[in-house]
Backbone as CSV, one residue per row, in Angstrom:
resi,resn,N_x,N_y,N_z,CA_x,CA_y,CA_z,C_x,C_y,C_z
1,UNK,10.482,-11.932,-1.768,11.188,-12.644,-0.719,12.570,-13.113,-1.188
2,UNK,12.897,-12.758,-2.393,13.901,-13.455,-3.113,15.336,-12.109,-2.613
3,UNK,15.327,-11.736,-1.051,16.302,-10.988,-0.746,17.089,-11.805,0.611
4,UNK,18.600,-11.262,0.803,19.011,-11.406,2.285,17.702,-11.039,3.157
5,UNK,17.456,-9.827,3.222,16.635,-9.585,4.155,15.163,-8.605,3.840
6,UNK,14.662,-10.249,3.846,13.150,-10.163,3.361,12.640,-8.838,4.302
7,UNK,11.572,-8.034,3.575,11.101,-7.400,4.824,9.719,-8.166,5.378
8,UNK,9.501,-7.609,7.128,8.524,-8.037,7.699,6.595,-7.894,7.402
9,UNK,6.458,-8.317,7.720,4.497,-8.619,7.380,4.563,-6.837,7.906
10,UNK,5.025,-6.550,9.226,4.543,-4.705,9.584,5.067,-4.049,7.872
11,UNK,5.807,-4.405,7.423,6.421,-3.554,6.604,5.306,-3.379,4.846
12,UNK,4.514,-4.624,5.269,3.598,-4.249,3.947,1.865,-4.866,4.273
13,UNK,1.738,-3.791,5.487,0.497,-4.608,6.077,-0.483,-3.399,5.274
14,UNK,-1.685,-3.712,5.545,-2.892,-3.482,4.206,-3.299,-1.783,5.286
15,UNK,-3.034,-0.621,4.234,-3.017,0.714,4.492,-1.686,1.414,4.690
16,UNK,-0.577,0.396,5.202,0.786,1.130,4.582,0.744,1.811,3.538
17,UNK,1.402,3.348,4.233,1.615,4.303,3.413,3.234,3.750,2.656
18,UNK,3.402,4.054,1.253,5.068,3.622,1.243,5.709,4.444,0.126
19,UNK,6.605,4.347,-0.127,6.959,5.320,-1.353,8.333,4.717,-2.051
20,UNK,8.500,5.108,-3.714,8.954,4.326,-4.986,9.869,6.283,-5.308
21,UNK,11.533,6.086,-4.751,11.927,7.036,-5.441,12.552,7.034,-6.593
22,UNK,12.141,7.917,-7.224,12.703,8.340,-9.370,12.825,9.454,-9.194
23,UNK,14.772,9.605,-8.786,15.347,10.607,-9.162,15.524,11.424,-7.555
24,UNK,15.200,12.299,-7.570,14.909,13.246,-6.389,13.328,13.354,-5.993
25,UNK,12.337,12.432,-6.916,11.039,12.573,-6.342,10.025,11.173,-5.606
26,UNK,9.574,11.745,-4.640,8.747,10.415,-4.079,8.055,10.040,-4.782
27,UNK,7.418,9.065,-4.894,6.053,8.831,-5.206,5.658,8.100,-4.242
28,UNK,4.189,8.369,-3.699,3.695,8.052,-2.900,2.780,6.977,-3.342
29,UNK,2.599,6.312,-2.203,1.716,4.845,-2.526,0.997,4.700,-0.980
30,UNK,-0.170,3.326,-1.426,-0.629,2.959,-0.021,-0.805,1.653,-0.501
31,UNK,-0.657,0.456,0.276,-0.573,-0.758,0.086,-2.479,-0.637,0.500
32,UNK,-3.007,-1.694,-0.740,-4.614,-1.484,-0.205,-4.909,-3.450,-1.164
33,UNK,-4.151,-3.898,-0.763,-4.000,-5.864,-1.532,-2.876,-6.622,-1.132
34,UNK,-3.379,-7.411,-1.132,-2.226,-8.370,-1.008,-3.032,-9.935,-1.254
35,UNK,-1.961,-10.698,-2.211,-2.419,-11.976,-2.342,-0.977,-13.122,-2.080
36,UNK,-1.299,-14.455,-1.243,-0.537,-15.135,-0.937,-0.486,-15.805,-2.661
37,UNK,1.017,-16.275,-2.981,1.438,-16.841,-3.866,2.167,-18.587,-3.624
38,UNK,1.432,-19.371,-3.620,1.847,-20.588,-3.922,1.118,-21.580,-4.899
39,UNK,2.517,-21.730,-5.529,2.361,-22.537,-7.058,2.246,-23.873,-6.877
40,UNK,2.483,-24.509,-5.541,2.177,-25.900,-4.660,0.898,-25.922,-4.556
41,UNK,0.045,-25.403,-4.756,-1.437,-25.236,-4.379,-1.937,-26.151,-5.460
42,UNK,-2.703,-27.438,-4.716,-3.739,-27.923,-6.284,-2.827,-28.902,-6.759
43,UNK,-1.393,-29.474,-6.538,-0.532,-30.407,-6.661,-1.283,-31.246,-6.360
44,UNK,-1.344,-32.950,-7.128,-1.986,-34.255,-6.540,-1.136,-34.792,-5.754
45,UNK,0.158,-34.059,-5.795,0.941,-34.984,-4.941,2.200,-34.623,-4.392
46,UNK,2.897,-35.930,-4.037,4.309,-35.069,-4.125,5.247,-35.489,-5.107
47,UNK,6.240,-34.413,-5.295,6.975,-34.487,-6.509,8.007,-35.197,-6.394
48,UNK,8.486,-35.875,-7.088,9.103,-37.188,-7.441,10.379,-36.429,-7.826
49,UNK,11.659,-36.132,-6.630,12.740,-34.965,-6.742,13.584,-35.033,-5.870
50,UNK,14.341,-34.368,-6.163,15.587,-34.161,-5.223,15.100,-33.463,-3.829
51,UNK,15.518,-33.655,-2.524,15.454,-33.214,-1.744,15.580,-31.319,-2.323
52,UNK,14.619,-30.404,-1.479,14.849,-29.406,-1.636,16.127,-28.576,-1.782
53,UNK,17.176,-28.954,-1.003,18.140,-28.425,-0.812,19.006,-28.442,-2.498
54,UNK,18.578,-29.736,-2.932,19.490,-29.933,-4.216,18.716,-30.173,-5.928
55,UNK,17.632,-29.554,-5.167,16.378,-28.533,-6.344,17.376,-28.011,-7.249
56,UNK,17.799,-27.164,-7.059,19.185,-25.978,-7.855,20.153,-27.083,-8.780
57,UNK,20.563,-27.986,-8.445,21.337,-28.753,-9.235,20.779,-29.933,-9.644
58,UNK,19.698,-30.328,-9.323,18.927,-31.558,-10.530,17.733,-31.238,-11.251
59,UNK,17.210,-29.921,-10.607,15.711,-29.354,-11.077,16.130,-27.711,-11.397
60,UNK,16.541,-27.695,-12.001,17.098,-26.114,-11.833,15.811,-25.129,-12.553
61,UNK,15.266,-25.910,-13.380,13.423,-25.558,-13.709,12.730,-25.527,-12.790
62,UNK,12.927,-25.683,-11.721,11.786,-26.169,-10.681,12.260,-24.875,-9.813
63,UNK,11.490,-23.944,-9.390,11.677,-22.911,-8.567,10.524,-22.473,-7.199
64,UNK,11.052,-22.549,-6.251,9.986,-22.130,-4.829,10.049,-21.064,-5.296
65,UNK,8.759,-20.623,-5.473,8.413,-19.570,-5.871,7.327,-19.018,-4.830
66,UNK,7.196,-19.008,-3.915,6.038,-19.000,-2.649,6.148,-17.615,-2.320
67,UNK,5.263,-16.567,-2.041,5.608,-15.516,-2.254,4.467,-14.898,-2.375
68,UNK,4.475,-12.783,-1.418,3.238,-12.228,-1.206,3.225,-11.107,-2.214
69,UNK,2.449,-11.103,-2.963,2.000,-9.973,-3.787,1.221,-8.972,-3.465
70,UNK,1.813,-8.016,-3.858,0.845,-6.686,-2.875,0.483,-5.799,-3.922
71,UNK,-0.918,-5.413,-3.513,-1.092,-4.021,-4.475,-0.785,-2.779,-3.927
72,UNK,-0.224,-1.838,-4.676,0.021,-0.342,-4.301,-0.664,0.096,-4.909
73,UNK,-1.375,0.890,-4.073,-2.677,2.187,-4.993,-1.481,3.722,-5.008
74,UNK,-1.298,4.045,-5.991,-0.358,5.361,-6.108,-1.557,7.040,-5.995
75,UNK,-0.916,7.595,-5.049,-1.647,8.494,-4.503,-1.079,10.069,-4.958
76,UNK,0.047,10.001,-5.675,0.946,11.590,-5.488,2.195,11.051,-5.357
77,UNK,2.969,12.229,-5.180,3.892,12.555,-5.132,5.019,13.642,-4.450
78,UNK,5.750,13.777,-3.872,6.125,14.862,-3.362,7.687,15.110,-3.728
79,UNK,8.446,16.108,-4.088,9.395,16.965,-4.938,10.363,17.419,-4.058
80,UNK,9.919,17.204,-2.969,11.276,18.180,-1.951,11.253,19.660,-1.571
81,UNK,9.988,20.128,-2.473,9.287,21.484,-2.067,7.389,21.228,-1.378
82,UNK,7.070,20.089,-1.979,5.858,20.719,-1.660,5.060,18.988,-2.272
83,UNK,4.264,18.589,-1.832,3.080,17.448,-1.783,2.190,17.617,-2.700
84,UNK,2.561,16.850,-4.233,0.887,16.672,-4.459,0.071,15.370,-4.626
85,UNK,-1.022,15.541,-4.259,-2.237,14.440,-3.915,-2.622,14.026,-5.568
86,UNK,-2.343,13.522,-6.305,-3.067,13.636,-7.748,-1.883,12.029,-8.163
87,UNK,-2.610,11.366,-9.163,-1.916,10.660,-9.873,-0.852,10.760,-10.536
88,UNK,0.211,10.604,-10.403,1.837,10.303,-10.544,1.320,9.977,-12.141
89,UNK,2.468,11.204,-12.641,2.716,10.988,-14.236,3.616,10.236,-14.818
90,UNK,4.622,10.091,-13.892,5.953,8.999,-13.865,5.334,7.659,-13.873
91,UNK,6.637,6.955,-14.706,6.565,5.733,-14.810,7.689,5.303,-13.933
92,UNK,7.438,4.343,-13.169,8.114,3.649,-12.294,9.360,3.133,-12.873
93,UNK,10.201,2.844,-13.088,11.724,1.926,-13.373,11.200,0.162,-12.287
94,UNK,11.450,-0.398,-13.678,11.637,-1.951,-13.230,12.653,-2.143,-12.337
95,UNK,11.760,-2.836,-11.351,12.517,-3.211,-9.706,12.701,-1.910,-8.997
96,UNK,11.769,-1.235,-9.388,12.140,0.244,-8.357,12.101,-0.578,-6.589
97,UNK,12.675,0.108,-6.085,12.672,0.008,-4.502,11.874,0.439,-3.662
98,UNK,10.605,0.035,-3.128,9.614,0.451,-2.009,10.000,0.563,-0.722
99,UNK,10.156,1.344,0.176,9.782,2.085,1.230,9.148,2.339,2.145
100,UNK,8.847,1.822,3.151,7.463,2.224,4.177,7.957,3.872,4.480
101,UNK,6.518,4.576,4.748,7.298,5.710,4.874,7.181,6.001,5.923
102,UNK,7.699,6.970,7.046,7.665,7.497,8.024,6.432,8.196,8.411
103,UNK,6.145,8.245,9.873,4.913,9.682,10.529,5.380,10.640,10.194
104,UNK,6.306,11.156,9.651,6.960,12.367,9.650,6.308,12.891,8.140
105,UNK,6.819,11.427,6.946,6.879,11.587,6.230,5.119,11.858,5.831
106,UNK,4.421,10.764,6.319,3.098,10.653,6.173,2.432,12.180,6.455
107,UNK,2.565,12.721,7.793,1.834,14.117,7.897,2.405,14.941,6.720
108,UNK,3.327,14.921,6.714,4.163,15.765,5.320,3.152,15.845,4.062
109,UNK,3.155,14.492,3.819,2.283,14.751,2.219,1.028,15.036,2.245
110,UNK,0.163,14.923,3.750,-1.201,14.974,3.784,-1.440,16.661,4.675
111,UNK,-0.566,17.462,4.573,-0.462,19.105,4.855,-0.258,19.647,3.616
112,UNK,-0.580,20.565,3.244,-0.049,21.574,2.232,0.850,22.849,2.673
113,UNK,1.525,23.601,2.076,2.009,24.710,2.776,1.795,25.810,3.616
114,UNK,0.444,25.677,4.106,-0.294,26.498,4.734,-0.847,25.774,6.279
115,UNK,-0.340,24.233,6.300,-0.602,23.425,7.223,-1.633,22.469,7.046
116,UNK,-2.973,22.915,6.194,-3.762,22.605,6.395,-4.171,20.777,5.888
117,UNK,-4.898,20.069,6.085,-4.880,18.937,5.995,-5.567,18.108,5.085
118,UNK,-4.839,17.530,3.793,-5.785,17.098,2.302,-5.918,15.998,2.164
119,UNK,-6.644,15.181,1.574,-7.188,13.981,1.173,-7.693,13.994,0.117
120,UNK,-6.729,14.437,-1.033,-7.595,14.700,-2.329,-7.620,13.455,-3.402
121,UNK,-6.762,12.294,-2.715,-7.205,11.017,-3.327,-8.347,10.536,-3.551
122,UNK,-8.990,10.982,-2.581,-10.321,10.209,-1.799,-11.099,9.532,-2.653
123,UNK,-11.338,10.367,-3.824,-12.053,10.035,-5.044,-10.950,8.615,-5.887
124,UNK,-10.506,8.683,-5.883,-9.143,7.591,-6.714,-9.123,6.507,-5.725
125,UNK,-9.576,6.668,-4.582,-9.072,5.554,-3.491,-10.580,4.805,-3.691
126,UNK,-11.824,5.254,-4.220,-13.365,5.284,-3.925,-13.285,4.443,-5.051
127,UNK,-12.378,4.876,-6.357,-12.657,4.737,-7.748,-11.939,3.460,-8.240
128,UNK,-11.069,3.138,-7.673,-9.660,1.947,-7.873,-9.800,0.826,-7.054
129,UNK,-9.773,1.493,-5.528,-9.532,0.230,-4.442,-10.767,-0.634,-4.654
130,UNK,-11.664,-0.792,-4.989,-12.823,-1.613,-5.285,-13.586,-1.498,-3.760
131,UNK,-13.805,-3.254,-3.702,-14.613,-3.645,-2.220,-13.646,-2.943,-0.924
132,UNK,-12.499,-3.067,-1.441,-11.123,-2.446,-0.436,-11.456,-0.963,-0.128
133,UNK,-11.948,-0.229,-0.833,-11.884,1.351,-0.921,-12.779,1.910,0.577
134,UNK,-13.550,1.327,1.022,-13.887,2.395,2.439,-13.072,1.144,3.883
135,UNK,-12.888,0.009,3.854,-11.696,-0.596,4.884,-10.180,0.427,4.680
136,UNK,-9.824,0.480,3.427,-8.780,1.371,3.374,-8.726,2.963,3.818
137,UNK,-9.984,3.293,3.494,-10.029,4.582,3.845,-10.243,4.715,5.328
138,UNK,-11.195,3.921,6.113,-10.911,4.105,7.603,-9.430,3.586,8.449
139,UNK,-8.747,2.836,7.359,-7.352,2.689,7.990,-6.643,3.581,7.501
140,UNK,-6.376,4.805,6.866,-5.976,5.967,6.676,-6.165,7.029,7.853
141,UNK,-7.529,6.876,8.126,-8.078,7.690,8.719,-7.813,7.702,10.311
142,UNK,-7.761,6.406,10.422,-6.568,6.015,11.868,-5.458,6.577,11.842
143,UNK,-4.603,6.156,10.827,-3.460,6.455,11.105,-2.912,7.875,10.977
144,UNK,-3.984,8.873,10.012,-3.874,10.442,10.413,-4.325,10.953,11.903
145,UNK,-5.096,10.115,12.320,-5.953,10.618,13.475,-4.526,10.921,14.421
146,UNK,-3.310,9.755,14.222,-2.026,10.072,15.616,-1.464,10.875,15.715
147,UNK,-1.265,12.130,14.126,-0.342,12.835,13.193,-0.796,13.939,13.416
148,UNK,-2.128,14.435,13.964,-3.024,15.604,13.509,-3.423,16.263,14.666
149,UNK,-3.982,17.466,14.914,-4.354,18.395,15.518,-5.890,17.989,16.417
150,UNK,-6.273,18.474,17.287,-8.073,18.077,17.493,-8.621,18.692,16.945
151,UNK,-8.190,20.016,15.632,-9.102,20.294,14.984,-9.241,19.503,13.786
152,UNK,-7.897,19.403,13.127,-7.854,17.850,12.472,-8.502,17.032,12.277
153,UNK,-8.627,16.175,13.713,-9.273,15.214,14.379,-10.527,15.295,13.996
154,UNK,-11.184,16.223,14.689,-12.599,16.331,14.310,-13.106,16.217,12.815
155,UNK,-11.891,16.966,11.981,-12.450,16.745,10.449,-12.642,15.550,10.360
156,UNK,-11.378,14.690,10.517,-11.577,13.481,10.334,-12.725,12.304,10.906
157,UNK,-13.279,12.831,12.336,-14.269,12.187,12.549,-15.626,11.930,11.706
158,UNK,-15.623,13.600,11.109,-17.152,13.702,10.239,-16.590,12.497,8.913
159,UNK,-15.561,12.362,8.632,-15.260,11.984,7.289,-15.501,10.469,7.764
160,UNK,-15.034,10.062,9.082,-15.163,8.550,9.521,-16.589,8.032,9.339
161,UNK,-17.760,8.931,10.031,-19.154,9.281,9.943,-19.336,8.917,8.733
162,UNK,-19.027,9.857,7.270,-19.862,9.287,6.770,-19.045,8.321,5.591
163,UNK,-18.214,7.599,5.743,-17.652,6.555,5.694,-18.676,5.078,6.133
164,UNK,-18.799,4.931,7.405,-19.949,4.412,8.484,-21.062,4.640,7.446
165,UNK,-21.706,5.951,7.032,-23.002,6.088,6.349,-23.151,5.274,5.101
166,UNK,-22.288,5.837,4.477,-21.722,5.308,2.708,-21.909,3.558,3.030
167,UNK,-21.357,2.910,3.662,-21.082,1.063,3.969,-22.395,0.641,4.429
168,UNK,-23.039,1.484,5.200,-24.480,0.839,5.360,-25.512,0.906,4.696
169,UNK,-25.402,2.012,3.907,-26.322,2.676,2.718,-25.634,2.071,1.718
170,UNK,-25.088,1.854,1.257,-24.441,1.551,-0.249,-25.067,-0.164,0.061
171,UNK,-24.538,-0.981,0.888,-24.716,-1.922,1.217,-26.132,-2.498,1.113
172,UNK,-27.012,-1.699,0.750,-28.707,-1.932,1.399,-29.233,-1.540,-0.741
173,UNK,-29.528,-2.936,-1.397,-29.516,-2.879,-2.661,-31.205,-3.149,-2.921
């Protein structure tokens, strides 16, 4: 939040697709966390200080630091020729710049050159996102459903299915 222009809650809501560019290549991400940050939390009281405004010149230690932390699950990457679904070998650059990405961009990385339609995270999204990993995956699965074909579609229904199966069965210990 520490910008002119913070971006909005749409811009890093939980299943945003988004992407971190290095160089000429995407890397692809999906926002699948987020935790509110305040260091005011658990204070007995109030602080014995300068009006906020003049924090900066009598408390210059003292910093609002209030602020949303998000996790990015990294999914691939794409080159400017061609999408791949696999864990990014690149290391990010400190303060890289995030991205929401486009429908355009989104069907893009989830086609291969032949059209056809991949989800080869699936396993990494199952394996990482924790308790998050099948809420995330049916909010994926939405948001391909707008992008895609009715034959598409239908894949994606069986995959919604047993999504649905997996949460009620897994769930039952």
């Amino acid at each position: 939040m520490e910008t002119a222009a913070p971006p909005t809650v749409a811009d890093y809501h939980f299943g945003q697709f988004v992407k971190v560019m290095v160089g000429e290549t995407s890397v692809i991400g999906v926002i699948y966390n987020s935790q509110l940050i305040n260091p005011e939390y658990g204070n007995y009281g109030p602080r014995l200080s300068t009006p906020n405004e003049l924090n900066a010149v009598f408390s210059p230690d003292y910093l609002n630091e209030q602020g949303v932390m998000i996790g990015i699950l990294f999914l691939g990457w794409t080159d400017g020729q061609a999408s791949h679904q696999q864990v990014p070998r690149l290391v990010l650059p400190i303060n890289s710049h995030v991205e929401t990405l486009t429908s355009d961009d989104v069907r893009a990385f989830h086609h291969d050159a032949a059209g056809a339609l991949h989800l080869s995270y699936y396993p990494g999204i199952t394996t990482h996102a924790g308790a998050f990993a099948y809420p995330l995956l049916e909010a994926i699965v939405d948001q391909l459903e707008e992008l895609t074909t009715e034959r598409e579609r239908t894949r994606l229904n069986v995959l919604r299915r047993a999504l649905a199966w997996q949460q009620t069965v897994g769930g039952i210990k």
